[in-house]
Every structure is written in structure tokens, then in C-alpha cells.
N, C-alpha and C positions, 0 to 999 in steps of 0.2 A: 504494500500500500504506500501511496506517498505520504511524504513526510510533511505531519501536520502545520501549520503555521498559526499564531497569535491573532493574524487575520483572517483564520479558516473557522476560527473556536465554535461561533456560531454561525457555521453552516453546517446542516447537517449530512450527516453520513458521504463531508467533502472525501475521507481519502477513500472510499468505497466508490463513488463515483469518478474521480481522476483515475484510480486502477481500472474499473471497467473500459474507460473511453480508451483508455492507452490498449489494453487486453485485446478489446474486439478490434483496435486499429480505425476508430472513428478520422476523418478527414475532415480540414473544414467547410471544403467543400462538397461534404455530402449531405446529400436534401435527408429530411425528417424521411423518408419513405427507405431511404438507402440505409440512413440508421437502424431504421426499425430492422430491416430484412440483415442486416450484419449480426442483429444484437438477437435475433432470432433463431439464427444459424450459428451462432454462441452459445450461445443456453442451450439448444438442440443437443450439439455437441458435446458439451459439459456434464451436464445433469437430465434428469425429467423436469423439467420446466413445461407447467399448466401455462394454458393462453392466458390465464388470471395474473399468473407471474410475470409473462413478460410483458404485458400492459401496465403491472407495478413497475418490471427494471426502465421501463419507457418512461413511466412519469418521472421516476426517480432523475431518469439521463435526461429529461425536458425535451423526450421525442415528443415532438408534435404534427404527426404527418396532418396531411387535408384531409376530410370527411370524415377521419375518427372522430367516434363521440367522445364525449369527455369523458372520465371516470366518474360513478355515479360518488355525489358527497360523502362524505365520511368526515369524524373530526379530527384532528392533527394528531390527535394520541391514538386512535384507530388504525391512522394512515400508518404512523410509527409503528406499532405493534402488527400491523402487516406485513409492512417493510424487513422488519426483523427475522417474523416467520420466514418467510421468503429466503432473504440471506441466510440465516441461519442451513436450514433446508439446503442452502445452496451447497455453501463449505461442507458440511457432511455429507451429500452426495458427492460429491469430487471428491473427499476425503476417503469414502469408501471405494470407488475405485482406483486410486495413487496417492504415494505421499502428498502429504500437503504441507507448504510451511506458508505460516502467513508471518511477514515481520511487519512491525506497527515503531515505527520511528518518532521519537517526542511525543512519545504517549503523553508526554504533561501536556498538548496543543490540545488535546482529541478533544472533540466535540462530543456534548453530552447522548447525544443518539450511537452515534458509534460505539460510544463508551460502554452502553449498555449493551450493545449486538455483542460486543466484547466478552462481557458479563454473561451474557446469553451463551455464547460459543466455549467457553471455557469448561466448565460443568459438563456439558457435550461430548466435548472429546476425548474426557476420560473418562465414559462409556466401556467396559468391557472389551467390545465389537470393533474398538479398534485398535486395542494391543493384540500383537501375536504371540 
């Protein structure tokens, strides 16, 4: 993940989202529609990613192709606790099929959302199912 910044603190789940753009190889010149289809073919690849989830990694990446509807309302702590599920889900599917290492650099920067995905995944992975 990248390395959090003083002026990242309150962005949410920034180094989750700077590692994805860099991961799928997002361009800036690719339109919302080219996004989606990268980020789609990403998560295919990776894990079992529901269309539910990759409509969340959309919102989260601020894909906004034409004609998609919006995401229906939810409140910012729903959205969060979606979001986590989601990631969470994510790194333990990867996890389960290949090492995984996540390093988190200036963990003192990390923004309160991350923090807790954090929190979330830790407890996780020392799960049985994933010592040999």
C-alpha cells in the first residue's frame, strides 16, 4: 500500500485506493467505462468478486461511467462497513490462494477507515486455514 501522508489522514481508505489504481494499471487517460472493464477483469482474476462488489470497488475508485445508476443510498457508516466487508473478503480470498504480504508504511498517517479494515484483517488471518 502506499505510504500514508498527514494530508491523506482524512481521506478514506487513500492507501487502498492508490494501491488499486497502480495494481489494475488505471491510465489517465482512461474513460470511466475503461476503468470499470480493467477493475472488473481485476477482481475476476483475483478473487470471487459479486457484481455488488465491484460496483462498491467503483464507487470507492470514483468510476463513474455514463448510464450507470447511482448506488442506491446508504449512510456513510453502512457504506464503511460494506466497504470493509468487501476488502476484507478480498485479502482472504487472495490470501487463500498465494502468499500475501501487505506492508502499510506510516501506519501513524493511516486514516481512520483503513485503520479499522486493518483491525478487521488482522484477527483474520490468524484463522487456522491459513497456517500450514
Amino acid at each position: 500500500m502506499s505510504a500514508p501522508s498527514p494530508y491523506r489522514r482524512n481521506s478514506p481508505f487513500y492507501p487502498i485506493i492508490s494501491q488499486l489504481e497502480q495494481a489494475i494499471g488505471f491510465e489517465q487517460s482512461d474513460t470511466p467505462e475503461i476503468k470499470l472493464e480493467k477493475l472488473s477483469a481485476a477482481l475476476s482474476q483475483a478473487v470471487k468478486a459479486t457484481q455488488n462488489d465491484i460496483l462498491l470497488y467503483a464507487d470507492l475508485l470514483s468510476i463513474k461511467p455514463a448510464g450507470r445508476e447511482p448506488t442506491p443510498g446508504s449512510t456513510p457508516k453502512q457504506y464503511k462497513d460494506r466497504m470493509i466487508a468487501a476488502l476484507t473478503r478480498h485479502f482472504l480470498d487472495v490470501a487463500r490462494q498465494q502468499p500475501l504480504i501487505i506492508v502499510l508504511a506510516d501506519a501513524h498517517w493511516i486514516d481512520s477507515s483503513t485503520l479499522e479494515l486493518v483491525d478487521k484483517i488482522i484477527p483474520s488471518i490468524k484463522a487456522p486455514e491459513f497456517f500450514y
